[in-house]
LUMBAMI-878469 format. One line per field, with one value per atom (N, C-alpha, C): residue in three letters; chain; x, y, z. Coordinates in steps of 0.02 Angstrom, whole numbers. Layout:
BEGIN
res <- (ALA, ...)
chain <- (A, ...)
east <- (X, ...)
north <- (Y, ...)
up <- (Z, ...)
END
This chain:
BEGIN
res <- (UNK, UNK, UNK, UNK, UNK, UNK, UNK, UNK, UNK, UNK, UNK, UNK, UNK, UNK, UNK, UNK, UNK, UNK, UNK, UNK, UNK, UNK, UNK, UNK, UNK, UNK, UNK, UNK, UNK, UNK, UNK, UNK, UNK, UNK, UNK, UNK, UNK, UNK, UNK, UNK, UNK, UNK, UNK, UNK, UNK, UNK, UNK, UNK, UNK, UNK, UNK, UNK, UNK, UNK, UNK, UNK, UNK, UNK, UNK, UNK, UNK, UNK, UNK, UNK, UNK, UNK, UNK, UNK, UNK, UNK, UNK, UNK, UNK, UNK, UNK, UNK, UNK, UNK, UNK, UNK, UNK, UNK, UNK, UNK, UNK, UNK, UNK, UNK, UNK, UNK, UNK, UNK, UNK, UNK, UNK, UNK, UNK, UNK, UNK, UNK, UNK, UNK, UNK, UNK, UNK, UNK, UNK, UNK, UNK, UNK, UNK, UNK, UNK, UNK, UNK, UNK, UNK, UNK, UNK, UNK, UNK, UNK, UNK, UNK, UNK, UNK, UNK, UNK, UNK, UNK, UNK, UNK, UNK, UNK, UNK, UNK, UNK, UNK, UNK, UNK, UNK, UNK, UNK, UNK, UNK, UNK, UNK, UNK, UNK, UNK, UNK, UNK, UNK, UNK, UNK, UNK, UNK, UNK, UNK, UNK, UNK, UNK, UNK, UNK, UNK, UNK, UNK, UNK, UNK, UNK, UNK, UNK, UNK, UNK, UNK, UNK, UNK, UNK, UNK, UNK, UNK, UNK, UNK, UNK, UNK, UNK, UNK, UNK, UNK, UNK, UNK, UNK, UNK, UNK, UNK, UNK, UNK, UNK, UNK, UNK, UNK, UNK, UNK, UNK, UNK, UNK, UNK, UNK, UNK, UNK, UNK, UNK, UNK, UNK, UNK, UNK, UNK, UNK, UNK, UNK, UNK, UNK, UNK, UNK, UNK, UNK, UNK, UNK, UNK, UNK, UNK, UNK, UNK, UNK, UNK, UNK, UNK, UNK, UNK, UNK, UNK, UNK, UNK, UNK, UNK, UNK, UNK, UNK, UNK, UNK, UNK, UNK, UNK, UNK, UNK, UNK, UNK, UNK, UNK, UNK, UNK, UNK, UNK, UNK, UNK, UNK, UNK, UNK, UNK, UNK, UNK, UNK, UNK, UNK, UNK, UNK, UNK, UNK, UNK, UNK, UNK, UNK, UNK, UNK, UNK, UNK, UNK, UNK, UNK, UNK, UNK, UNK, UNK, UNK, UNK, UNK, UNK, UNK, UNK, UNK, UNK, UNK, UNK, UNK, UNK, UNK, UNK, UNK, UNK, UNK, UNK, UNK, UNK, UNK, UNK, UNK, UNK, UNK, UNK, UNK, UNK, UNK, UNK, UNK, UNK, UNK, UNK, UNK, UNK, UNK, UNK, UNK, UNK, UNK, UNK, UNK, UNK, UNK, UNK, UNK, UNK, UNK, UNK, UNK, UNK, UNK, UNK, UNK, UNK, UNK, UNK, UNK, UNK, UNK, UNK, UNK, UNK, UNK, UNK, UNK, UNK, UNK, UNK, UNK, UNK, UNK, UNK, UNK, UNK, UNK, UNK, UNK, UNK, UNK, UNK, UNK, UNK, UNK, UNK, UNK, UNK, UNK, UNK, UNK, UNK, UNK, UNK, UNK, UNK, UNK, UNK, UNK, UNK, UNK, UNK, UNK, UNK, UNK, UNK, UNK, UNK, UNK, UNK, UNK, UNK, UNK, UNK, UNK, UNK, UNK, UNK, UNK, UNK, UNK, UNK, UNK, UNK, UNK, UNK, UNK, UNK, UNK, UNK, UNK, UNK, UNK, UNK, UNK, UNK, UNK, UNK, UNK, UNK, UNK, UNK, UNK, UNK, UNK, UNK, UNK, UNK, UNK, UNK, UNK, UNK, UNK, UNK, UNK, UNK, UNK, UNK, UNK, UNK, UNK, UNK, UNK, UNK, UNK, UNK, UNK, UNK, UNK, UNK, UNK, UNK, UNK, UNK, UNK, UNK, UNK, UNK, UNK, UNK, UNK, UNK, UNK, UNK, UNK, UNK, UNK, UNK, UNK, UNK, UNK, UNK, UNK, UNK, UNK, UNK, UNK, UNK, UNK)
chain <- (A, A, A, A, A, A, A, A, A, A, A, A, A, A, A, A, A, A, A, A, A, A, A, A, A, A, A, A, A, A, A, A, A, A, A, A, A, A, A, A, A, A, A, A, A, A, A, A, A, A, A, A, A, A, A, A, A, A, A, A, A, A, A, A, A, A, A, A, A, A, A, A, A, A, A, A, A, A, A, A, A, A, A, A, A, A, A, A, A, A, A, A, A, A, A, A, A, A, A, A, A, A, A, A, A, A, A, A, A, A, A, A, A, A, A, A, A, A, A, A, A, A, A, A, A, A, A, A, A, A, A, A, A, A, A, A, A, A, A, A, A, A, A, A, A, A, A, A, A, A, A, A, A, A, A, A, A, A, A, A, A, A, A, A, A, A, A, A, A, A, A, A, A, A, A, A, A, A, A, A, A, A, A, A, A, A, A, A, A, A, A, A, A, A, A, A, A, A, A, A, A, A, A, A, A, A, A, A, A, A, A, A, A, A, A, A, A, A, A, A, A, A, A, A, A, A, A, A, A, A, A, A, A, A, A, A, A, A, A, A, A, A, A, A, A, A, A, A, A, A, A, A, A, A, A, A, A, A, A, A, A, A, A, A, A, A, A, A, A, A, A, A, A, A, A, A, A, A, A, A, A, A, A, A, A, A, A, A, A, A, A, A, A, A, A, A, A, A, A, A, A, A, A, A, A, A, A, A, A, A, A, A, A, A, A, A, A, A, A, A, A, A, A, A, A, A, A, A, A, A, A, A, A, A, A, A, A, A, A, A, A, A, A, A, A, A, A, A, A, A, A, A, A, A, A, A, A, A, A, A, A, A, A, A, A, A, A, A, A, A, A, A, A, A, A, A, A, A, A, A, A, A, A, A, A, A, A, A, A, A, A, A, A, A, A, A, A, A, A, A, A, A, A, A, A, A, A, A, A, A, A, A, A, A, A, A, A, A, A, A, A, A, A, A, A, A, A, A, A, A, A, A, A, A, A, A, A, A, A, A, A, A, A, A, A, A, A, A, A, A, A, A, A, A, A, A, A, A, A, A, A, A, A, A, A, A, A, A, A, A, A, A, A, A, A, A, A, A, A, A, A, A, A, A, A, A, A, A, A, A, A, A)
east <- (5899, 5848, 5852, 5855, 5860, 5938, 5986, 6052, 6035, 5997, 5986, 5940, 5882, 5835, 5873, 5923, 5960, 5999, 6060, 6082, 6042, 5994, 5943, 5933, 5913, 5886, 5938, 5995, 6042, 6084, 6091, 6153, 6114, 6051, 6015, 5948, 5926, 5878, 5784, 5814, 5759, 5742, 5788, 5788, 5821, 5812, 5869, 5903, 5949, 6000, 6012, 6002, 6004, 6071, 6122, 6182, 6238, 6251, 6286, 6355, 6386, 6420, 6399, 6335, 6306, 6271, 6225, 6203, 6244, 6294, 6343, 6365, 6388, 6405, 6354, 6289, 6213, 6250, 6235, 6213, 6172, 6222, 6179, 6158, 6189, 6195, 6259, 6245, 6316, 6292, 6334, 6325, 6251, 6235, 6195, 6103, 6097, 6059, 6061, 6112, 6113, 6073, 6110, 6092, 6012, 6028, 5918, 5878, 5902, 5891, 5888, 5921, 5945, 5890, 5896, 5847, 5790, 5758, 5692, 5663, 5727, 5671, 5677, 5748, 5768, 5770, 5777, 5753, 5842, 5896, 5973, 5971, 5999, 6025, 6082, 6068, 6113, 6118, 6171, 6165, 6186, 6120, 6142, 6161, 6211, 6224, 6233, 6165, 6168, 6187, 6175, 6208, 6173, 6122, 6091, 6109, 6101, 6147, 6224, 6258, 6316, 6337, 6289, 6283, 6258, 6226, 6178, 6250, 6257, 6317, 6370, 6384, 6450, 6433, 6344, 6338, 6325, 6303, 6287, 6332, 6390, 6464, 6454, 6436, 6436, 6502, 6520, 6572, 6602, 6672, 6711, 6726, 6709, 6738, 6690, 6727, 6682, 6664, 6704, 6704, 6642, 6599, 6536, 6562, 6588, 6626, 6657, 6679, 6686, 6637, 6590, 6538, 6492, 6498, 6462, 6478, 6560, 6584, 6566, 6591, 6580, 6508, 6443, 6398, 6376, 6401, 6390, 6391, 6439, 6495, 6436, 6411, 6374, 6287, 6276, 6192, 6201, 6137, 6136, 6119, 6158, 6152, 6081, 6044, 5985, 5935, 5953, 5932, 5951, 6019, 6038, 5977, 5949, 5911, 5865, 5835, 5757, 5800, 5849, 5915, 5905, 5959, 5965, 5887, 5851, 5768, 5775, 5757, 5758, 5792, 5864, 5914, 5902, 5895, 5897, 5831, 5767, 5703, 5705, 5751, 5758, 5789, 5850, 5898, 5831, 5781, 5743, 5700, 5671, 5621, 5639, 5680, 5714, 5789, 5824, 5877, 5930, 5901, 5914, 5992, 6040, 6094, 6115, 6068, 6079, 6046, 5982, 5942, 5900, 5951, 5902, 5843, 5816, 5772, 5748, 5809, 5822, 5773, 5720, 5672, 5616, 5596, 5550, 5570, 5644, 5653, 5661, 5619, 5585, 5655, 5730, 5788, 5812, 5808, 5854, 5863, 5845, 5889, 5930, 5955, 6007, 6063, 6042, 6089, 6169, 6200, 6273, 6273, 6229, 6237, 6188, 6141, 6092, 6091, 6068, 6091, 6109, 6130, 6178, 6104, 6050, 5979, 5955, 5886, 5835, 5820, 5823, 5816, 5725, 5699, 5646, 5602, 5558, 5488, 5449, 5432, 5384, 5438, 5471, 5502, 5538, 5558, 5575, 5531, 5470, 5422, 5406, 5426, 5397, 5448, 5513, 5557, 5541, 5510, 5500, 5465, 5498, 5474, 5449, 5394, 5370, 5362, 5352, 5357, 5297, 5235, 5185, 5139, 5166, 5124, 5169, 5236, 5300, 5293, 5299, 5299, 5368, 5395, 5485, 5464, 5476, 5480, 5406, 5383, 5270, 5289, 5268, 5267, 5212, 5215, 5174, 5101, 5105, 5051, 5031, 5026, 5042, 4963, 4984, 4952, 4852, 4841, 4771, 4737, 4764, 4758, 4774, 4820, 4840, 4775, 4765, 4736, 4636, 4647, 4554, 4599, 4630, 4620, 4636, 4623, 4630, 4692, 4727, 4766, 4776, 4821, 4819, 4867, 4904, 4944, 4970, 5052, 5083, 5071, 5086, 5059, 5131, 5147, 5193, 5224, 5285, 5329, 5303, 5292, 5285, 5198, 5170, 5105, 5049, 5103, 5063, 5082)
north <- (4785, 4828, 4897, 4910, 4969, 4988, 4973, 5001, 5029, 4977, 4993, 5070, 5070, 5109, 5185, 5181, 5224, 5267, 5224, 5253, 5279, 5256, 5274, 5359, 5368, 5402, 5469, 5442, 5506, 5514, 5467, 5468, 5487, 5470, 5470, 5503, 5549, 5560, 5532, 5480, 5422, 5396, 5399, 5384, 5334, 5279, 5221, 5233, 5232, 5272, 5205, 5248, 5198, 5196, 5197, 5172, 5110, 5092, 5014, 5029, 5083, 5112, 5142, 5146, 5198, 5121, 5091, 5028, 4980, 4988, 4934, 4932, 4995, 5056, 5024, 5020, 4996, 4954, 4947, 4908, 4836, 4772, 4718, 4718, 4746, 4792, 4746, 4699, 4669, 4677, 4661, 4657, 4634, 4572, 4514, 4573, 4583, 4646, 4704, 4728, 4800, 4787, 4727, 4707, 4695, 4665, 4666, 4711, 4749, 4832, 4862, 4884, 4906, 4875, 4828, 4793, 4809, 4786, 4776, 4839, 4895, 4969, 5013, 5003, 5061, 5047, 4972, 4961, 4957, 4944, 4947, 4895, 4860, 4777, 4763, 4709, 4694, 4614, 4577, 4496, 4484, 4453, 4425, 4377, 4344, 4301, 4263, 4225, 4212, 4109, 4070, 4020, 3971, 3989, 3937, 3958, 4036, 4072, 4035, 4038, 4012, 3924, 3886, 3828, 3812, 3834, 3827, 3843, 3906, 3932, 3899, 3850, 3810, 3744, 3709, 3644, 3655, 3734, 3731, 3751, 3760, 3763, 3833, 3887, 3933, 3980, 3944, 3972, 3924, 3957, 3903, 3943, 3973, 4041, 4017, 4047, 4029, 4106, 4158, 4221, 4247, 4291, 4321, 4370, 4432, 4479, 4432, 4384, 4350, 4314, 4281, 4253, 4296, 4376, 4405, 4436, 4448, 4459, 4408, 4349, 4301, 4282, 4290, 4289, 4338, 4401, 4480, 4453, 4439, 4439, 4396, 4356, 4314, 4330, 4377, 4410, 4481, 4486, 4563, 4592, 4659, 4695, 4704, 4702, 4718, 4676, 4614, 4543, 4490, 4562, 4519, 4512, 4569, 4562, 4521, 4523, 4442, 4385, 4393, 4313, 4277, 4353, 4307, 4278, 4301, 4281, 4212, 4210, 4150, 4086, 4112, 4058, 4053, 4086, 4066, 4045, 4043, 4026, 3934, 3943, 3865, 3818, 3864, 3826, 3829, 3844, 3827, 3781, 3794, 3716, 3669, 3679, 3616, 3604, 3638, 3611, 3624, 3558, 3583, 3552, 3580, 3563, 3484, 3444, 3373, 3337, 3335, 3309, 3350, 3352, 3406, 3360, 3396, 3338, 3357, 3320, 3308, 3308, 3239, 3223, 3252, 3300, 3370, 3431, 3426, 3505, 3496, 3579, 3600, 3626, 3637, 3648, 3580, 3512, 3465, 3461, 3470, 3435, 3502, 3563, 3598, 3584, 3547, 3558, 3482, 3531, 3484, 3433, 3450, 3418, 3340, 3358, 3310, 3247, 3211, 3155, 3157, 3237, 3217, 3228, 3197, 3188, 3159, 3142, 3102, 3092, 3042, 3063, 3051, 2992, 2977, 3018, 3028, 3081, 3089, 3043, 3024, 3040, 3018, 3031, 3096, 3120, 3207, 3213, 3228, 3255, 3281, 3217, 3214, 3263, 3301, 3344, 3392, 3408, 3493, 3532, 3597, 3638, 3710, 3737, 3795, 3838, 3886, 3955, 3996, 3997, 4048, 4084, 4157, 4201, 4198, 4177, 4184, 4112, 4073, 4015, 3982, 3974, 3951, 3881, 3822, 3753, 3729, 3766, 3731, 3689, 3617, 3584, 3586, 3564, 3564, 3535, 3481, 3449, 3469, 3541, 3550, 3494, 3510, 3478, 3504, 3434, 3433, 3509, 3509, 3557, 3641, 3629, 3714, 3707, 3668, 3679, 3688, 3677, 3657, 3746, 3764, 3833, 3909, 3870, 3918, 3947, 3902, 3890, 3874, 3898, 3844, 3839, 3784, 3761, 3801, 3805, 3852, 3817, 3847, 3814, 3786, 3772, 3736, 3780, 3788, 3818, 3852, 3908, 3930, 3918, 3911, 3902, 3976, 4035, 4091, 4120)
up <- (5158, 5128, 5160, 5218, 5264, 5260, 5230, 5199, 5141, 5095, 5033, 4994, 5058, 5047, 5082, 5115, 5176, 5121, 5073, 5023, 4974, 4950, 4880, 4904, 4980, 5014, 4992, 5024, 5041, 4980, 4954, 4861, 4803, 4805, 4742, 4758, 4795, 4821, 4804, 4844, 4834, 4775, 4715, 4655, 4629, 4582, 4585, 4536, 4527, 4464, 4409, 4365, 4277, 4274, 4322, 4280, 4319, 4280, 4320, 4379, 4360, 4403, 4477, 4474, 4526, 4559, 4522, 4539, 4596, 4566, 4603, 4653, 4689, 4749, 4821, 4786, 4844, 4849, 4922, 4989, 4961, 4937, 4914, 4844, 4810, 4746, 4715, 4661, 4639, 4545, 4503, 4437, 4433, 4459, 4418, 4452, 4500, 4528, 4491, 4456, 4418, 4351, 4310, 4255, 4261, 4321, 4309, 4307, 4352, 4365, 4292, 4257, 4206, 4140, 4136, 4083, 4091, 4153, 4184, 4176, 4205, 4247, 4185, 4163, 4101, 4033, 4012, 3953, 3917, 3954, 3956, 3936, 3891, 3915, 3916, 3969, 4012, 4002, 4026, 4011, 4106, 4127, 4202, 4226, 4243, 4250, 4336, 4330, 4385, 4376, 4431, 4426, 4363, 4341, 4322, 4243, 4218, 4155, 4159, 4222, 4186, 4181, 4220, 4203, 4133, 4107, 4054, 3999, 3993, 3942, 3926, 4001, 3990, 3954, 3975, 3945, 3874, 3849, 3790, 3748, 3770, 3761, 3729, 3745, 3730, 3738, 3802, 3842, 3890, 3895, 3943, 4015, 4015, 4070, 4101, 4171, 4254, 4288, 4257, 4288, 4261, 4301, 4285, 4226, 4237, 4174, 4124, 4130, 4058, 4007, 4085, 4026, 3990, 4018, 4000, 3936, 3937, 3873, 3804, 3833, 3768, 3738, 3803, 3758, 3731, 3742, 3723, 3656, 3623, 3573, 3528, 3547, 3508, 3492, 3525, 3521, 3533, 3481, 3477, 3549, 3562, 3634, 3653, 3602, 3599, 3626, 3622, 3650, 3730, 3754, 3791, 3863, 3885, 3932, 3918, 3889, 3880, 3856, 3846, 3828, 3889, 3963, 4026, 4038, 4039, 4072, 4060, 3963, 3947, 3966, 3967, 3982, 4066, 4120, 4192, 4190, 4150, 4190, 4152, 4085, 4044, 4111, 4141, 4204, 4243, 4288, 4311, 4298, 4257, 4246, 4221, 4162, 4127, 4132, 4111, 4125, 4195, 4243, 4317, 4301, 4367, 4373, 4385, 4418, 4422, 4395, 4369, 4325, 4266, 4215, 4177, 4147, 4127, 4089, 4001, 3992, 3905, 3861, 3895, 3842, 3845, 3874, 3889, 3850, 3831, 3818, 3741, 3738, 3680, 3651, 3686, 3630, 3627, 3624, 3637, 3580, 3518, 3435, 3422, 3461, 3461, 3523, 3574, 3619, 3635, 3623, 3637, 3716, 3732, 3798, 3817, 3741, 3758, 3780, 3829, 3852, 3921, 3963, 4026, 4080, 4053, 4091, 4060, 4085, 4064, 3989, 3965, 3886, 3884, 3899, 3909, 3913, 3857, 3867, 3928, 3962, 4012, 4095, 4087, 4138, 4159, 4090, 4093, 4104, 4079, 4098, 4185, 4233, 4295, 4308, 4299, 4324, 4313, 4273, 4242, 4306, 4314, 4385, 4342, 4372, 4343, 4393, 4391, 4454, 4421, 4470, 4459, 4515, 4504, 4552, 4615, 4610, 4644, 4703, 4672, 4720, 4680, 4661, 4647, 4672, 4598, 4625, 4618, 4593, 4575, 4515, 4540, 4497, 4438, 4377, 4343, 4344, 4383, 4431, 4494, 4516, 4586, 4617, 4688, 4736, 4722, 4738, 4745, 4797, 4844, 4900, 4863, 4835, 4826, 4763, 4727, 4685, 4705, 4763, 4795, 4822, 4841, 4870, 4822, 4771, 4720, 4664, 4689, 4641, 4580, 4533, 4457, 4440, 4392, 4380, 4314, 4310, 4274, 4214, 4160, 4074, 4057, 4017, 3985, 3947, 3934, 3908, 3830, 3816, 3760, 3721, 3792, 3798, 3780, 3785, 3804, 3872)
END
């Protein structure tokens, strides 16, 4: 952060620069960081591919490529540029709650009568169910049931997918 904030300082005069070239240069600064950058701050889109985008891409056979610049090409190719930034969201926050890398959970997810993969998890309604992970107010990993305790200290439990 103190590299990061050091360059912003002296290259860009304390300014974070809208372009992926300049982005990349920072201190901890790689593609999948620019692209977020870019979408998020400037309204650019970008397709990010972090592990759970390119797990997802490969089970949904979107793509066969392992290289970040490739998968980014081939799903370019398939959605409008216009779509790709709220795409990655979608697709890395789906790899978060539902479709995890060792147990996805099939019979929970709201794409399963599109997906090629259906089956390599839980098919079972009830039991997907107990896998599904939600993230709210930056806690990564809140289950949908969280704990009695977080919930007596003021806590609440994240909504369900496409809930609002």
């Amino acid at each position: 952060m103190i590299g990061l904030s050091k360059a912003l300082v002296e290259q860009f005069d304390g300014e974070v620069p809208g372009r992926l070239e300049e982005l990349v240069k920072l201190p901890g600064v790689g593609r999948k960081t620019a692209f977020v950058v870019l979408g998020n701050a400037f309204g650019r889109p970008g397709i990010t591919v972090d592990t759970h985008f390119q797990r997802l891409v490969r089970r949904w056979r979107w793509t066969e490529a392992t290289e970040p610049d490739k998968i980014e090409a081939a799903v370019g190719a398939l959605f409008p540029k216009s779509e790709w930034t709220m795409l990655s969201h979608h697709v890395i926050f789906h790899g978060r709650r539902i479709c995890h890398a060792r147990k996805p959970a099939c019979g929970a997810c709201p794409i399963a009568p599109l997906c090629p993969a259906y089956g390599e998890g839980e098919t079972d309604p009830e039991k997907a169910k107990k896998l599904l992970k939600y993230e709210k107010g930056g806690f990564p990993g809140q289950r949908l049931n969280p704990p009695q305790a977080y919930l007596d200290a003021g806590g609440r439990p994240a909504p369900p997918l496409g809930a609002g």
